[in-house]
Backbone as CSV, one residue per row, in Angstrom:
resi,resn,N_x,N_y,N_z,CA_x,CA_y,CA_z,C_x,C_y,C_z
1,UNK,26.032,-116.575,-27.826,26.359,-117.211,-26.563,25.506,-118.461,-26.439
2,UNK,25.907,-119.548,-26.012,25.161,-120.890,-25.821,24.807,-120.356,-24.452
3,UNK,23.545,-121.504,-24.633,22.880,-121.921,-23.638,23.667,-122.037,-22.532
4,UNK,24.539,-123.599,-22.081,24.956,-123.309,-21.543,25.930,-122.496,-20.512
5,UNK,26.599,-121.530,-21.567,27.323,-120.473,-20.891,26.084,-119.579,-20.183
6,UNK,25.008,-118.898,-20.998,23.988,-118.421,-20.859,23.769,-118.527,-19.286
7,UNK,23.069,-119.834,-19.151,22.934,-120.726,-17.838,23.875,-120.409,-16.562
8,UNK,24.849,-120.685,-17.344,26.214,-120.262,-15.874,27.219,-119.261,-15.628
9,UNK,26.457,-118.116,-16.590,26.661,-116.742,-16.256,25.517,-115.794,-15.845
10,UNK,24.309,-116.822,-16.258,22.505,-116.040,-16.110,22.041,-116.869,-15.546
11,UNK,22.161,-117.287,-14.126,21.650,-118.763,-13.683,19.595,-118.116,-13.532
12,UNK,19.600,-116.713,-13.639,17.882,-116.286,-13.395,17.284,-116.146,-14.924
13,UNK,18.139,-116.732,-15.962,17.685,-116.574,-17.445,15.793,-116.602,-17.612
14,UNK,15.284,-117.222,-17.136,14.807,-117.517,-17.156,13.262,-117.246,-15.804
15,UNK,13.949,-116.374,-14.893,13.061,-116.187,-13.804,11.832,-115.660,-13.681
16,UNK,10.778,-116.025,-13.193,9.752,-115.514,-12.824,9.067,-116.270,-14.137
17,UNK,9.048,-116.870,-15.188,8.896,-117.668,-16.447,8.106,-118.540,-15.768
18,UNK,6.635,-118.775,-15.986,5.615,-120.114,-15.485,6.118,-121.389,-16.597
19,UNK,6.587,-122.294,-16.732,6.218,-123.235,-17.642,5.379,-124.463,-17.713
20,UNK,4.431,-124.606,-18.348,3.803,-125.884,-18.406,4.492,-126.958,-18.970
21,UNK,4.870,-128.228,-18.559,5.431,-128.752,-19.428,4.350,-130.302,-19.456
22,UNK,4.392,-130.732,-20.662,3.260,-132.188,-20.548,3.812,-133.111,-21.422
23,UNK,4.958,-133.941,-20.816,4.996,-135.051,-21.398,4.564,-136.643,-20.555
24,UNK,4.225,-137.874,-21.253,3.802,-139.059,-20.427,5.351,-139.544,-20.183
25,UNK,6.668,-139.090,-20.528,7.946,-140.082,-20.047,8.408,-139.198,-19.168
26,UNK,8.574,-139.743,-17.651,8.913,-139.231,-16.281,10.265,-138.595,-16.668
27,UNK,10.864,-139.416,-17.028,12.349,-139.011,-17.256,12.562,-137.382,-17.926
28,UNK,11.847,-137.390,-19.062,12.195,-136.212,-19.810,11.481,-135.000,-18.813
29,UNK,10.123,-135.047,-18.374,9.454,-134.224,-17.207,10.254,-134.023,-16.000
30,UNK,11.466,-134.504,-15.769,12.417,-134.566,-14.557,13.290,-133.458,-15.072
31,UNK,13.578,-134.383,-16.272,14.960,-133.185,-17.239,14.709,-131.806,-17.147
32,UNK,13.351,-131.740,-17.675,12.703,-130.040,-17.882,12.189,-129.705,-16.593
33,UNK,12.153,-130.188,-15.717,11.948,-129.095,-14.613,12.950,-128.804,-13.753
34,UNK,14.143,-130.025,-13.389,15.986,-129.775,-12.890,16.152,-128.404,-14.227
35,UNK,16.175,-128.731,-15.403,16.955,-127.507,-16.449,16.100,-126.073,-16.412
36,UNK,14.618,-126.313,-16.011,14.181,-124.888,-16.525,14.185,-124.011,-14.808
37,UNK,13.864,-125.221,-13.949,14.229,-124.393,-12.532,16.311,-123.922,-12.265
38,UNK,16.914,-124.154,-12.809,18.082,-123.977,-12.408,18.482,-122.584,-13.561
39,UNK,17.656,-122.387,-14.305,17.059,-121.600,-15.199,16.381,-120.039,-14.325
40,UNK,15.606,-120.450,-13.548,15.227,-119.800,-12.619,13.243,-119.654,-12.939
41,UNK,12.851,-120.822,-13.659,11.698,-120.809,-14.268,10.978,-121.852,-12.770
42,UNK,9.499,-121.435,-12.547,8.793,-122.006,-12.059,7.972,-123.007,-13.327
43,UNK,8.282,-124.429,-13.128,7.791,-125.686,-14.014,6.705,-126.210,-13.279
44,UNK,5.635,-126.400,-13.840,4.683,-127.081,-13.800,4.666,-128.561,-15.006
45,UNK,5.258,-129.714,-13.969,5.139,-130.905,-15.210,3.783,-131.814,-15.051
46,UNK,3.515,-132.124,-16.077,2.146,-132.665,-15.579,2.368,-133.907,-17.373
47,UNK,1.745,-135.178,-16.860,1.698,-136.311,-17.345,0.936,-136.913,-18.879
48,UNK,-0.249,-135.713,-18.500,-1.654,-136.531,-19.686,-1.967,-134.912,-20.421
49,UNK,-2.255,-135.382,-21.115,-2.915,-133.805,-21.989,-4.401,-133.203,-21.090
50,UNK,-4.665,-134.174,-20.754,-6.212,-134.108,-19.348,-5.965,-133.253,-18.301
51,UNK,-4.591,-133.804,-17.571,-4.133,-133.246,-16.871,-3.975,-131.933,-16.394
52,UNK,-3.360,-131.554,-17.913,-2.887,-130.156,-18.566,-3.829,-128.950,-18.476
53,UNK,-5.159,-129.968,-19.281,-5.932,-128.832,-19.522,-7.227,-128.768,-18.185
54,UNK,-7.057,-129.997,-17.415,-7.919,-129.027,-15.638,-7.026,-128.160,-15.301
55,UNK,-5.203,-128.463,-15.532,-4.946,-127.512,-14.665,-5.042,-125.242,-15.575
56,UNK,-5.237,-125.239,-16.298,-5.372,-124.256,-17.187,-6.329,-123.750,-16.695
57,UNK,-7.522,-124.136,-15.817,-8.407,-123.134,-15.276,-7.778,-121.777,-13.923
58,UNK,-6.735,-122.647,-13.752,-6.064,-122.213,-12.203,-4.546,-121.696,-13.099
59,UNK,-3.988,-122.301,-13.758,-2.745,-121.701,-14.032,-2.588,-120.959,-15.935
60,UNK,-1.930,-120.178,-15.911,-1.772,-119.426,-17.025,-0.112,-119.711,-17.023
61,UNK,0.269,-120.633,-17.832,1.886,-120.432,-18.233,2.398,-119.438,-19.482
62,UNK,3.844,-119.092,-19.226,4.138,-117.925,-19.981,4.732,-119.172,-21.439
63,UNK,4.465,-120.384,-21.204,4.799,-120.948,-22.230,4.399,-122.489,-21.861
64,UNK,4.145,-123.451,-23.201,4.021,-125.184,-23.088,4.850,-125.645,-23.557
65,UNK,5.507,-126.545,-23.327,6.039,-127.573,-23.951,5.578,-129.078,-23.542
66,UNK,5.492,-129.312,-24.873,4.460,-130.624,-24.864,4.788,-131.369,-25.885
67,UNK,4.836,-133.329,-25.353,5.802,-133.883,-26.329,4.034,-134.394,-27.719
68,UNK,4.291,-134.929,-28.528,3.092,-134.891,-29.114,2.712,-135.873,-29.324
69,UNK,3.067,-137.377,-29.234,2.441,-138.061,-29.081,1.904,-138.958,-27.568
70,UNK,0.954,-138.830,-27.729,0.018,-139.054,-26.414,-1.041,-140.558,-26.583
71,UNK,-1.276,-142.106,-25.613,-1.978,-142.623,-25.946,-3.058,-142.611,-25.735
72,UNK,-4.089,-142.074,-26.609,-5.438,-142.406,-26.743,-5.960,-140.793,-25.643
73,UNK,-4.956,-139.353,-26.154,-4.971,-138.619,-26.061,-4.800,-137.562,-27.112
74,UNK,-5.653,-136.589,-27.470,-4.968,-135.806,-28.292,-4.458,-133.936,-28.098
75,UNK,-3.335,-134.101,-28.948,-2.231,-132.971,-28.518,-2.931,-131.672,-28.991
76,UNK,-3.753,-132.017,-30.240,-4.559,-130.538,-30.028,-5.448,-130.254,-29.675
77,UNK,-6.339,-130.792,-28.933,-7.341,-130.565,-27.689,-6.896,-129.393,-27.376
78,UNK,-5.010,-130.086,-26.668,-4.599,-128.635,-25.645,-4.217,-127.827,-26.119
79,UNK,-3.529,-127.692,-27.205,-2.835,-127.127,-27.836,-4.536,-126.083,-28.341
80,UNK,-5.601,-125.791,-28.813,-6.750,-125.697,-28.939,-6.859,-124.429,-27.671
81,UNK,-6.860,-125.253,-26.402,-6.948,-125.050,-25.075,-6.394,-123.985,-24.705
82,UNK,-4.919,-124.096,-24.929,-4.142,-122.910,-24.373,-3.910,-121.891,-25.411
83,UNK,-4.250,-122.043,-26.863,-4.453,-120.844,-27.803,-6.081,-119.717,-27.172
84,UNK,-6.889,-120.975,-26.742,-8.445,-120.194,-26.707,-7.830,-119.354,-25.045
85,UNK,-7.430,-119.561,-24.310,-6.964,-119.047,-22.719,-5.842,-118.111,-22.785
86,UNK,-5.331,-117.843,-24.001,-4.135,-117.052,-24.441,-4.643,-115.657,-24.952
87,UNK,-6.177,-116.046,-26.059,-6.992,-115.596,-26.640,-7.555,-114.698,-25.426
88,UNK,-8.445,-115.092,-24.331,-9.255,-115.029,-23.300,-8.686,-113.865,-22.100
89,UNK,-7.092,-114.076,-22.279,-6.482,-113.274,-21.287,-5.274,-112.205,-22.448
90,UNK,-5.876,-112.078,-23.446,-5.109,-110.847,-24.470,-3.662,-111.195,-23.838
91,UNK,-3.111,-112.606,-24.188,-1.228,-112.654,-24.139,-1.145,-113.382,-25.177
92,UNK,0.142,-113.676,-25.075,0.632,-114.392,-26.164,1.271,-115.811,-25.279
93,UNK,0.599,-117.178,-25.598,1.594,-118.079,-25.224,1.839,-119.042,-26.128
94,UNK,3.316,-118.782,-26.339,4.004,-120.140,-27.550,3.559,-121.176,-26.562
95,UNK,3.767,-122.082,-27.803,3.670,-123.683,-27.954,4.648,-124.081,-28.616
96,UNK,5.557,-125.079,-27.491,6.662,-125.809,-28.338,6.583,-127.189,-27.991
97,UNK,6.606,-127.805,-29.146,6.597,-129.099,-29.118,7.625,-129.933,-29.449
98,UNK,7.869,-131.090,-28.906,9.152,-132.038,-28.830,8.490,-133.455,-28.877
99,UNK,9.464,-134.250,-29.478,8.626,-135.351,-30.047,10.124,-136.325,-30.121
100,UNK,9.991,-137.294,-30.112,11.111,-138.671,-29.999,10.419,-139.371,-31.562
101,UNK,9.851,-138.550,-32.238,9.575,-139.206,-33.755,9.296,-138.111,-34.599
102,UNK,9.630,-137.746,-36.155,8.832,-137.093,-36.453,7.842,-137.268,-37.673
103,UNK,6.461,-136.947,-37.364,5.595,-137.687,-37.649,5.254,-136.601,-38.652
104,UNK,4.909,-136.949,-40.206,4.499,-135.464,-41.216,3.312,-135.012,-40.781
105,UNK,2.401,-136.027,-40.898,1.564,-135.828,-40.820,1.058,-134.764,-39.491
106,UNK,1.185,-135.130,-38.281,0.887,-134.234,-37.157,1.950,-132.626,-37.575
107,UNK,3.368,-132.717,-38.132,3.820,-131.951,-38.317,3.139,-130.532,-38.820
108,UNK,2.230,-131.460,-40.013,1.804,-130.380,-41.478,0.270,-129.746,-40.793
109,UNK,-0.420,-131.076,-39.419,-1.301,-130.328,-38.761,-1.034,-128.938,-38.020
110,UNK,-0.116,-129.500,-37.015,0.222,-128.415,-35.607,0.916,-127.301,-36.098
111,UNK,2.264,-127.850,-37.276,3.044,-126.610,-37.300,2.498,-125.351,-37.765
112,UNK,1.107,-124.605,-38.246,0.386,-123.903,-38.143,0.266,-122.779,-37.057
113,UNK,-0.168,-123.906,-35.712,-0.805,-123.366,-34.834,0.546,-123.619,-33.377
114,UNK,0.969,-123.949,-33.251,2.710,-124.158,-32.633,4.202,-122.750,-33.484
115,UNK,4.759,-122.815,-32.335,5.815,-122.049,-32.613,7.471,-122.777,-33.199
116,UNK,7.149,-123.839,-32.486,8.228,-124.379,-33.119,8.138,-126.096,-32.506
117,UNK,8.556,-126.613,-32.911,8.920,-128.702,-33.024,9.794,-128.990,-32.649
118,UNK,10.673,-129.760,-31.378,11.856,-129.901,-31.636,11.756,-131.794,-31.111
119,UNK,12.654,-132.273,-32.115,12.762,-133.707,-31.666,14.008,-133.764,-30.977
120,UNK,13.472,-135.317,-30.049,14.135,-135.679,-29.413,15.370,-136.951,-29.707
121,UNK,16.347,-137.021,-29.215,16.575,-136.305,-27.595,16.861,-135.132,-27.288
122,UNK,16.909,-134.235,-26.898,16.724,-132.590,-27.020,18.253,-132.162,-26.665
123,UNK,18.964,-131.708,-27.385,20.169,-130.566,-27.080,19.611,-129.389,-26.448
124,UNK,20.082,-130.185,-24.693,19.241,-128.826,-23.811,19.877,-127.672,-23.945
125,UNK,20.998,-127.067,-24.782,21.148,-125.975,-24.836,20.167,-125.077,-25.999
126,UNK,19.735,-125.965,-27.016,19.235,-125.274,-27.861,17.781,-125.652,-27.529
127,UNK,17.359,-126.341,-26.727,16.141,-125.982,-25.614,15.841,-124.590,-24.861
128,UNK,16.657,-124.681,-23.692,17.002,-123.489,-23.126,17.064,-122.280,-24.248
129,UNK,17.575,-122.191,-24.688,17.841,-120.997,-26.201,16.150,-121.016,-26.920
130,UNK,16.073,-121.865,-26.560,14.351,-121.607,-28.056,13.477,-121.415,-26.908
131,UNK,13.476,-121.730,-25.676,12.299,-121.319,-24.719,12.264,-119.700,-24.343
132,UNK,14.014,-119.271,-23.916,13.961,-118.030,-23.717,13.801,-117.086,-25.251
133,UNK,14.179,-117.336,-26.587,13.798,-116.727,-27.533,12.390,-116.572,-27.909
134,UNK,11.001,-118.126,-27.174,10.132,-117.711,-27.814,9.307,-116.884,-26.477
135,UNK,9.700,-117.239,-25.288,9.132,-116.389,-24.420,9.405,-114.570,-24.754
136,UNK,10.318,-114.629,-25.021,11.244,-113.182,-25.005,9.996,-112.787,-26.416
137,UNK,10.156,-113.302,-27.105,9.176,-112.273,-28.308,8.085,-112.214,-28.057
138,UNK,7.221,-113.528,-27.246,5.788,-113.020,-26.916,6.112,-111.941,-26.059
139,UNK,6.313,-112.162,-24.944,6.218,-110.970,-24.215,6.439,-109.411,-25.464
140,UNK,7.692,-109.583,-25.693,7.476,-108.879,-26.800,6.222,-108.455,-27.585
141,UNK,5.680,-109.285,-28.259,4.549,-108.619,-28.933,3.848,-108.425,-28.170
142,UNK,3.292,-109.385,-26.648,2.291,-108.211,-26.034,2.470,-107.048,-25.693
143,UNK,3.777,-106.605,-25.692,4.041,-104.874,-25.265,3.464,-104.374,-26.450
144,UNK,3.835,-104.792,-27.694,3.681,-103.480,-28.905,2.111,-104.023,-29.212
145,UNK,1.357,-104.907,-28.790,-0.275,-105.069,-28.761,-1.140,-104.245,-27.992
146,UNK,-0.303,-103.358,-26.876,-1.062,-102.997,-26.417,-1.038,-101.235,-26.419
């Protein structure tokens, strides 16, 4: 089933779902919080990777998405950030990253420590589809972790 059918037969696909999302282009931070709230996800968009990681003392998302290049910011600070606070509170939170380039080099870094990459411009159905698949398995493994 696509996304969008998904969406407009499961308009709560997605409910009760915290998301962080951190990109610097307004536009795409508009996109993902209209698609993941109609979703039924509470979005947190936020601008700078700085941003991101004051707000991580106060918020725990059930997932990031974060685009990866940042100026005169870097993506694994947070990415760092929300593995050690994931660590800290025994869950699991993917990291998905989206990018309007793709760069090897950061690729052959992050894709390690990230769940999955997706470039842009994003086919929000197979957005929607990879957020609820990677939320759905963490949660997942924290059941059989514990």
């Amino acid at each position: 089933m696509s996304a969008s059918s998904q969406v407009l037969s499961n308009p709560g696909l997605l409910k009760d779902v915290q998301i962080l999302v951190v990109d610097n282009d307004a536009d795409s931070r508009y996109l993902y919080e209209v698609l993941f709230e109609i979703c039924g996800a509470q979005v947190t968009p936020v601008e700078s990777i700085a941003d991101a990681i004051a707000l991580l003392d106060d918020l725990v998302p059930d997932i990031l998405i974060c685009e990866s290049s940042f100026f005169n910011e870097d993506t694994l600070s947070l990415v760092q950030r929300i593995k050690a606070v994931a660590l800290d509170r025994e869950q699991t939170i993917p990291i998905l990253v989206v990018s309007a380039y793709y760069l090897a080099k950061f690729v052959q870094e992050m894709f390690p420590v990230v769940e999955d990459y997706l470039l842009k411009p994003i086919d929000v159905e197979k957005l929607v589809d990879e957020v609820w698949r990677l939320v759905r398995l963490a949660k997942l493994t924290e059941k059989t972790s514990i």
